[in-house]
Backbone as a chain_set.jsonl record, in Angstrom:
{"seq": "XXXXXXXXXXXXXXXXXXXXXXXXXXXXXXXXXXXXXXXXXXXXXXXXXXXXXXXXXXXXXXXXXXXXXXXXXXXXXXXXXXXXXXXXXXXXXXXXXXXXXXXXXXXXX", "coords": {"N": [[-0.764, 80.648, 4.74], [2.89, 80.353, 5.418], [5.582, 79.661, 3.274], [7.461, 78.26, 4.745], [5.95, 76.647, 6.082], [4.537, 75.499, 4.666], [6.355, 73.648, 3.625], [7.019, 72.242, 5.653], [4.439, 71.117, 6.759], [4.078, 69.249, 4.212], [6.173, 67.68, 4.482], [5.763, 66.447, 6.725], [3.401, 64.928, 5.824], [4.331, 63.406, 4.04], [5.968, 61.979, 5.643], [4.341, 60.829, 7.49], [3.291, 59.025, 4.893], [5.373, 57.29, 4.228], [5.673, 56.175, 6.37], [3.194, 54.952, 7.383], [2.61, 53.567, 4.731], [5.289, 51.431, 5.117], [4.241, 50.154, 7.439], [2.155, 48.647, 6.172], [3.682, 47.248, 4.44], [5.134, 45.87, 6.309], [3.339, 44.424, 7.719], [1.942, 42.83, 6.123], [4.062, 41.139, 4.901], [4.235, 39.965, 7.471], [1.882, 38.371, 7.702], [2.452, 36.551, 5.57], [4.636, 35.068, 5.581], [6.352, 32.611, 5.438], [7.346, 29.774, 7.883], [10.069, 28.515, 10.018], [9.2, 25.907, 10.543], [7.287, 25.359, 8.541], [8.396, 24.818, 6.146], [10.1, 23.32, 7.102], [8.043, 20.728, 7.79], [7.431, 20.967, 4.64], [9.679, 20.107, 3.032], [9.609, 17.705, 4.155], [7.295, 16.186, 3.282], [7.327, 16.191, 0.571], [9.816, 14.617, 0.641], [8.488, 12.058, 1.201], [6.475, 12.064, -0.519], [8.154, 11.42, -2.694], [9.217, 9.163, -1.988], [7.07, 7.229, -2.179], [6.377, 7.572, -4.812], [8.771, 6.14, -5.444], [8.153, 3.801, -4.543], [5.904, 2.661, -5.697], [6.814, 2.696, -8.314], [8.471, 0.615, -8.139], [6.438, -1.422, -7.174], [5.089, -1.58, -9.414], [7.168, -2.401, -11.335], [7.41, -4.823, -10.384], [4.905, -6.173, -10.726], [4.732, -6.169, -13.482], [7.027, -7.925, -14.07], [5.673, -9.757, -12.819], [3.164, -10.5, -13.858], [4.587, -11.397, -16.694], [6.182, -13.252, -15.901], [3.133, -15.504, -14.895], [2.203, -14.987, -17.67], [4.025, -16.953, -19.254], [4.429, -18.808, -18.034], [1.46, -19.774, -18.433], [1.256, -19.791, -21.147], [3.058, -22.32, -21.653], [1.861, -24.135, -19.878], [-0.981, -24.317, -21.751], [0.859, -25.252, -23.888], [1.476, -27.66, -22.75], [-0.91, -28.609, -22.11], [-1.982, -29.337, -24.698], [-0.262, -30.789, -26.006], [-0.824, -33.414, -23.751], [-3.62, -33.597, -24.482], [-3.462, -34.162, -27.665], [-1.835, -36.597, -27.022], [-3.739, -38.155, -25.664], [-5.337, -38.145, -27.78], [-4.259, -40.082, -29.621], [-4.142, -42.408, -27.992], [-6.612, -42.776, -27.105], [-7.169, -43.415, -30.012], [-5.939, -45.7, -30.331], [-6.16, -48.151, -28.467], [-8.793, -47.901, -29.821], [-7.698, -49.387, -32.132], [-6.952, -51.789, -31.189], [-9.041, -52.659, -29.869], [-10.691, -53.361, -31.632], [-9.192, -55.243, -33.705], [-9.067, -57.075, -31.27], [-11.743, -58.06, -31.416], [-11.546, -58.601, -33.801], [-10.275, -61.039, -33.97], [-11.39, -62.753, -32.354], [-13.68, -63.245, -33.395], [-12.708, -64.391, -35.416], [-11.991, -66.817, -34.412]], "CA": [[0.253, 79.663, 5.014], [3.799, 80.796, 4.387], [6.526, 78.615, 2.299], [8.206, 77.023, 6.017], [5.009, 76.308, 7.082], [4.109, 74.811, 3.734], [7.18, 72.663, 3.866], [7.117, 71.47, 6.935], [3.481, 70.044, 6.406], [3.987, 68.297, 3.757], [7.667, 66.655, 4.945], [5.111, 65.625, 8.066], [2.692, 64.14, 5.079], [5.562, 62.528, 3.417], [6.607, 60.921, 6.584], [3.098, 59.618, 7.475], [2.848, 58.14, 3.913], [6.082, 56.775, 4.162], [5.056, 55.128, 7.973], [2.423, 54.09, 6.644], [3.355, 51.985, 3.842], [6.446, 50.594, 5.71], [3.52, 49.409, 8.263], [1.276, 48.072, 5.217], [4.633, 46.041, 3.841], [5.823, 44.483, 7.555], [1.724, 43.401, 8.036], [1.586, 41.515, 4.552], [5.19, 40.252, 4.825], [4.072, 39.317, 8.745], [1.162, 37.455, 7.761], [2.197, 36.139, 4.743], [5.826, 34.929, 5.313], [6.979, 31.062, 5.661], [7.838, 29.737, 8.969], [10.96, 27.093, 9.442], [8.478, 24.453, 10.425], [6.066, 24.771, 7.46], [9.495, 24.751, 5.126], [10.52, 21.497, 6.892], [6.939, 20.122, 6.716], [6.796, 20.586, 3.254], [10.599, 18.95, 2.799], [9.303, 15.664, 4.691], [6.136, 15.692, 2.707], [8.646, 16.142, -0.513], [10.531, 13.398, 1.111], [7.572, 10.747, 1.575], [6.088, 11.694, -1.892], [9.354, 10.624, -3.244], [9.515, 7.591, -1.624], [5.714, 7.007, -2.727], [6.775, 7.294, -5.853], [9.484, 5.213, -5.867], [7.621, 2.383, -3.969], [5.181, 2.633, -6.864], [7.319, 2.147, -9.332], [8.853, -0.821, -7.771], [5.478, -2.319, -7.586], [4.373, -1.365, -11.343], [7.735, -3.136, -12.147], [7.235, -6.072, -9.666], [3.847, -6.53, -11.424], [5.174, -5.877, -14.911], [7.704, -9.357, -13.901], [4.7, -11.147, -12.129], [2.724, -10.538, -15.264], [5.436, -12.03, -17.79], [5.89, -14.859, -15.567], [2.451, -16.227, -14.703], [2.138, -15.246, -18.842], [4.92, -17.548, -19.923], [3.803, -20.103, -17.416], [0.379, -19.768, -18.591], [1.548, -20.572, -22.188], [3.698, -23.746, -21.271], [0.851, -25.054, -19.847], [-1.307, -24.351, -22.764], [1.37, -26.182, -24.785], [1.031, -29.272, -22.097], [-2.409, -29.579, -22.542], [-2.099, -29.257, -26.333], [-0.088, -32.314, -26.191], [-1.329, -34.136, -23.175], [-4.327, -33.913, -25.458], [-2.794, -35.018, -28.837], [-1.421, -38.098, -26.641], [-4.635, -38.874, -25.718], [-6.378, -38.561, -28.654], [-3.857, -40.901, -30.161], [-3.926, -43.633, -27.343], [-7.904, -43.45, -27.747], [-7.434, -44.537, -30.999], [-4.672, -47.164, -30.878], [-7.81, -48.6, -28.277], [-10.127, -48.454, -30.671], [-7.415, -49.903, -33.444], [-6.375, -52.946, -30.449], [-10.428, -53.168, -29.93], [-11.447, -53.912, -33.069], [-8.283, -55.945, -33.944], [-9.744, -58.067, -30.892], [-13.001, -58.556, -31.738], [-11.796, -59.614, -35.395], [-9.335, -62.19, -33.874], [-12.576, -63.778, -31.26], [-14.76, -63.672, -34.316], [-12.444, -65.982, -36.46], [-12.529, -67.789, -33.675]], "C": [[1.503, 80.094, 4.233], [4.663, 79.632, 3.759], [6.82, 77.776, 3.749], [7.015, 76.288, 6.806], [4.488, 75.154, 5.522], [4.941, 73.271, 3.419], [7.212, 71.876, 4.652], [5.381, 70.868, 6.895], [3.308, 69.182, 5.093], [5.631, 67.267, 3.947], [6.612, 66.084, 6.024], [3.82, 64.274, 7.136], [3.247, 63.035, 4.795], [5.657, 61.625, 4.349], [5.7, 60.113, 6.864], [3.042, 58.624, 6.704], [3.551, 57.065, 3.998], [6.223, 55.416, 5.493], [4.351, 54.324, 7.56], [2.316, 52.75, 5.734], [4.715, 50.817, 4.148], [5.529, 49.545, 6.82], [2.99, 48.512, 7.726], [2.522, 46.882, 5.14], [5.143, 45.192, 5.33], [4.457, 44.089, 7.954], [1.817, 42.362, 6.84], [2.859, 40.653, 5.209], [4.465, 39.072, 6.106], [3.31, 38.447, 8.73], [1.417, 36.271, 6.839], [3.684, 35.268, 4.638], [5.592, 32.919, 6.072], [7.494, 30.021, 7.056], [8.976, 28.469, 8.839], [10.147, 26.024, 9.64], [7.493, 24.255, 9.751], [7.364, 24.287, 6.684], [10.072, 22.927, 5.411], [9.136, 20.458, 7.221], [7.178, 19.847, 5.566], [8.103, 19.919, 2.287], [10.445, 17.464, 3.367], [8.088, 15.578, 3.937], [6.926, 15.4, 1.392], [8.827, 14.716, -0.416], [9.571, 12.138, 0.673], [6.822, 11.016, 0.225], [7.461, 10.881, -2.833], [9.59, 9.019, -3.32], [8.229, 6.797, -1.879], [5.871, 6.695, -3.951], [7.823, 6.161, -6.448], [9.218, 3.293, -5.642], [6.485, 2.039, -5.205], [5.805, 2.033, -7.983], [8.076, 0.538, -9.27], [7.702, -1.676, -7.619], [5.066, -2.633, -9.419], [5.722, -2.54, -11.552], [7.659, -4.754, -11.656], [6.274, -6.956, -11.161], [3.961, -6.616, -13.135], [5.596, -7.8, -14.83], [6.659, -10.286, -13.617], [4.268, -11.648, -13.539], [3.586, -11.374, -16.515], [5.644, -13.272, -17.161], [4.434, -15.793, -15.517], [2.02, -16.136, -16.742], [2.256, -16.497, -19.286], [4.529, -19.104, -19.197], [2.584, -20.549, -18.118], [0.46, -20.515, -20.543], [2.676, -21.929, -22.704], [2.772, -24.638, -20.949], [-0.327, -25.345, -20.494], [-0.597, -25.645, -23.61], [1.456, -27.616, -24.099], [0.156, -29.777, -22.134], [-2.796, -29.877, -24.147], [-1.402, -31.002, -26.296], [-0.151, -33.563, -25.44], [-2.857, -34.559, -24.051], [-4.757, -34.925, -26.693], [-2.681, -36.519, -28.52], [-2.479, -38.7, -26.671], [-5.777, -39.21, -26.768], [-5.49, -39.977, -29.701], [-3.903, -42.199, -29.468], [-5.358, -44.103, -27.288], [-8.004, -44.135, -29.672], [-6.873, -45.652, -31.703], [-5.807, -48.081, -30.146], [-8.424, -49.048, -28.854], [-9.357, -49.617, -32.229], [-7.618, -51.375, -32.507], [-8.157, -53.549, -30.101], [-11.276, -54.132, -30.963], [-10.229, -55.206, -33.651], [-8.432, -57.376, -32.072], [-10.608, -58.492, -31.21], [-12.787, -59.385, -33.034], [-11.419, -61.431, -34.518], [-10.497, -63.442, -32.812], [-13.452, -64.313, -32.217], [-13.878, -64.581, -35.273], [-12.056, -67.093, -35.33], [-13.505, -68.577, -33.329]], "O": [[1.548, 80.236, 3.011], [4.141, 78.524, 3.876], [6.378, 76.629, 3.819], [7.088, 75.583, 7.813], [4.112, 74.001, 5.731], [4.447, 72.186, 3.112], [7.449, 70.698, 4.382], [5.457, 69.665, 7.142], [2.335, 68.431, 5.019], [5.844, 66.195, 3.381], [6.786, 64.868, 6.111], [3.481, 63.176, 7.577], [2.88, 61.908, 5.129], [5.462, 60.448, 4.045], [5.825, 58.902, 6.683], [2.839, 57.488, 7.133], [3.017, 55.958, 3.926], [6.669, 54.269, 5.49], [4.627, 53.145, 7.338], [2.075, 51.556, 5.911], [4.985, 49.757, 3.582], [5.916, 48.403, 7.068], [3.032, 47.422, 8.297], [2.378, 45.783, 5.675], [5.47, 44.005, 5.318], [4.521, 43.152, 8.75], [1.726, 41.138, 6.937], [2.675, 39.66, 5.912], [4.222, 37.878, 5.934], [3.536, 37.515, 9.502], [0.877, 35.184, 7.042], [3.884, 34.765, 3.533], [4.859, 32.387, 6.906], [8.472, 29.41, 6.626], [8.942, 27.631, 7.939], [10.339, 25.076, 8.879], [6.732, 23.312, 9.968], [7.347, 23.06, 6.587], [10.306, 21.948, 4.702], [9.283, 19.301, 6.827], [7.204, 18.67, 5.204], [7.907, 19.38, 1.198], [11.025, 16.422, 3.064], [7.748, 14.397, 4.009], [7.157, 14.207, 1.191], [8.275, 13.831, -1.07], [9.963, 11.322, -0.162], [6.465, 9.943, -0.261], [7.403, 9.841, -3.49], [9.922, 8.155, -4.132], [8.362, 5.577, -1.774], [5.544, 5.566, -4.315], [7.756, 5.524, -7.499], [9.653, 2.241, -6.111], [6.406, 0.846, -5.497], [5.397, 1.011, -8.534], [8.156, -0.347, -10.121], [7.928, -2.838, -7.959], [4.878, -3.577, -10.187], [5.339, -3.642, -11.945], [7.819, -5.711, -12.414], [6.594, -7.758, -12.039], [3.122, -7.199, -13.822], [4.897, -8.71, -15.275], [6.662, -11.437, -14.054], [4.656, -12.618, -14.191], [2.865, -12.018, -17.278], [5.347, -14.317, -17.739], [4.531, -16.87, -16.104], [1.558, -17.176, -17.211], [1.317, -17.206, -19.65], [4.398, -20.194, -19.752], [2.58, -21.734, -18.452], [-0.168, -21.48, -20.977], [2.946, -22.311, -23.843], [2.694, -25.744, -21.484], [-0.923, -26.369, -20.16], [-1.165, -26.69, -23.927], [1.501, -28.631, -24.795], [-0.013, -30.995, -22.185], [-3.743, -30.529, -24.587], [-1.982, -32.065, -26.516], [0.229, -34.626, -25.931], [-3.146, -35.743, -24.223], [-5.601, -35.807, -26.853], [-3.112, -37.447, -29.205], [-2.608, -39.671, -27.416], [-6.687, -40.038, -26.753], [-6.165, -40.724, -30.408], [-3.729, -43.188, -30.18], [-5.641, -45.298, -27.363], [-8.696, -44.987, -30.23], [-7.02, -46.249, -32.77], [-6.469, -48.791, -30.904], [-8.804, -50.218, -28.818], [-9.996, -50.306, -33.024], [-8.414, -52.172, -33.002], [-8.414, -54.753, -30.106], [-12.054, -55.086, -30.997], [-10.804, -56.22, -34.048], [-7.789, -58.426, -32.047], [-10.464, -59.694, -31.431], [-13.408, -60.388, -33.387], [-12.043, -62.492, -34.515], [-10.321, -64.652, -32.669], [-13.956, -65.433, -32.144], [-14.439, -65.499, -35.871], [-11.856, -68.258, -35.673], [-13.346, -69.395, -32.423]]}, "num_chains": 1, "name": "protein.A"}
């Protein structure tokens, strides 16, 4: 094999290799590349997690407010039965004072 013959098979190598791997990189890219309707899929999924999120948080805070109100309610009416209570334990024993303060007044009778 002389030198032009030596050259010229490996410039024909070269070029194969070089085919070759230009074929290898547009198969990967080809299989592996993005299309516009996954891209705007995955901006409306984006989208609707967003708004998931934000509907979330407007509940959490809803519930945050519910929570402090039926609280605050919840300890008002605590303090109504505390002294609907009180009242009554005092009007049972004006009763028992107006009871007994009858019975004296029948018996000196």
């Amino acid at each position: 094999m002389n030198r032009a013959e030596f050259v010229i098979a490996t410039a024909i190598i070269l070029f194969i290799a070089f085919a070759l791997g230009w074929f290898a990189y547009w198969l990967i890219h080809r299989f592996t590349r993005v299309s516009k309707a996954d891209i705007g899929e995955l901006e409306r999924m984006a989208q609707e997690l967003h708004e998931a999120e934000e509907m979330r948080d407007q509940a959490i805070t809803y519930l945050q407010q519910r929570e402090a109100e039926l609280t605050n309610q919840l300890s008002q009416t605590e303090a109504e039965l505390s002294a609907a209570m009180e009242g009554l334990r005092e009007a049972r024993h004006e009763a028992e004072e107006l009871r007994a303060y009858i019975e004296r007044v029948h018996a000196q009778k």
